[in-house]
C-alpha positions as CSV (number, residue, x, y, z in Angstrom):
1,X,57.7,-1.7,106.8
2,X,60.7,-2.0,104.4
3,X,62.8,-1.9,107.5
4,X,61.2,-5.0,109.1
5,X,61.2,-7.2,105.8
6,X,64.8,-6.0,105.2
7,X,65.6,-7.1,109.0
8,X,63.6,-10.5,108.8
9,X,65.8,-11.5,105.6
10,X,69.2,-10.6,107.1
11,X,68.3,-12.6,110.2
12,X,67.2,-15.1,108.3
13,X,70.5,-15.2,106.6
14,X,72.5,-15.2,109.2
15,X,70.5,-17.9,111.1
16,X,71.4,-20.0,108.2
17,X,74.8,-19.7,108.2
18,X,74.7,-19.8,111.5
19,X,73.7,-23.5,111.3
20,X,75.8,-24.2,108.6
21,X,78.5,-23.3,110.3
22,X,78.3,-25.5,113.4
23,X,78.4,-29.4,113.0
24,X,76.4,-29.1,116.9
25,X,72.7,-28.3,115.0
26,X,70.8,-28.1,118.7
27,X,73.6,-25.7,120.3
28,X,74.0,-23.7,116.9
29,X,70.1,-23.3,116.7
30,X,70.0,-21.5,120.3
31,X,72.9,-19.9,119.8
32,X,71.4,-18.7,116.8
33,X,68.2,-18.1,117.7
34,X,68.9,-15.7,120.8
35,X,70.4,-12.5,119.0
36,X,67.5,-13.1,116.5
37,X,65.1,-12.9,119.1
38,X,66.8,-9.8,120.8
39,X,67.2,-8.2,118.3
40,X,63.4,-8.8,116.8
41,X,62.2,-7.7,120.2
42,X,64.2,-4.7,119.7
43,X,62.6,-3.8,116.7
44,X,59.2,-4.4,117.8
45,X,59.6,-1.9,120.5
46,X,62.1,0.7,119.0
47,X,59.7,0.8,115.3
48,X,56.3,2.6,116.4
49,X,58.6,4.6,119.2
50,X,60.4,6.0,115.2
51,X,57.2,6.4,114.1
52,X,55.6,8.2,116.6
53,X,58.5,10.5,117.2
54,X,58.4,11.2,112.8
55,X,54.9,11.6,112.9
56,X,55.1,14.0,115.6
57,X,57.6,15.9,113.7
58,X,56.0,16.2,110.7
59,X,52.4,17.9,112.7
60,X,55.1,19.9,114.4
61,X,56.3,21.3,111.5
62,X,52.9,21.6,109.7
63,X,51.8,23.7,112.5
64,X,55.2,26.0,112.3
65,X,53.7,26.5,108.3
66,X,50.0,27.0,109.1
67,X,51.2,30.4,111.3
């Protein structure tokens, strides 16, 4: 969860200078607003995949204990 909050600032930083930037506010946004989107996607799908693939590690080596 620290990942995502971490991940939603520094996009939201680089948004801004992003738009500071450019003096073209419309062009800036989009261009902006792709990678953000990418790369939120990204996160979305890659996150429980992490999870699931910890969580099966730690039962794995619970089991490795328990015999």
């Amino acid at each position: 969860m620290h990942a995502l909050i971490i991940t939603g600032v520094m996009t939201t930083v680089i948004f801004v200078l992003a738009l500071w930037r450019s003096r073209n506010l419309l062009g800036s946004f989009l261009y902006a607003l792709l990678p953000a989107i990418v790369f939120l996607l990204s996160i979305y799908v890659v996150t429980p995949f992490l999870h699931g693939k910890i969580v099966e590690l730690q039962q794995h080596g619970k089991k490795r204990h328990s015999e």
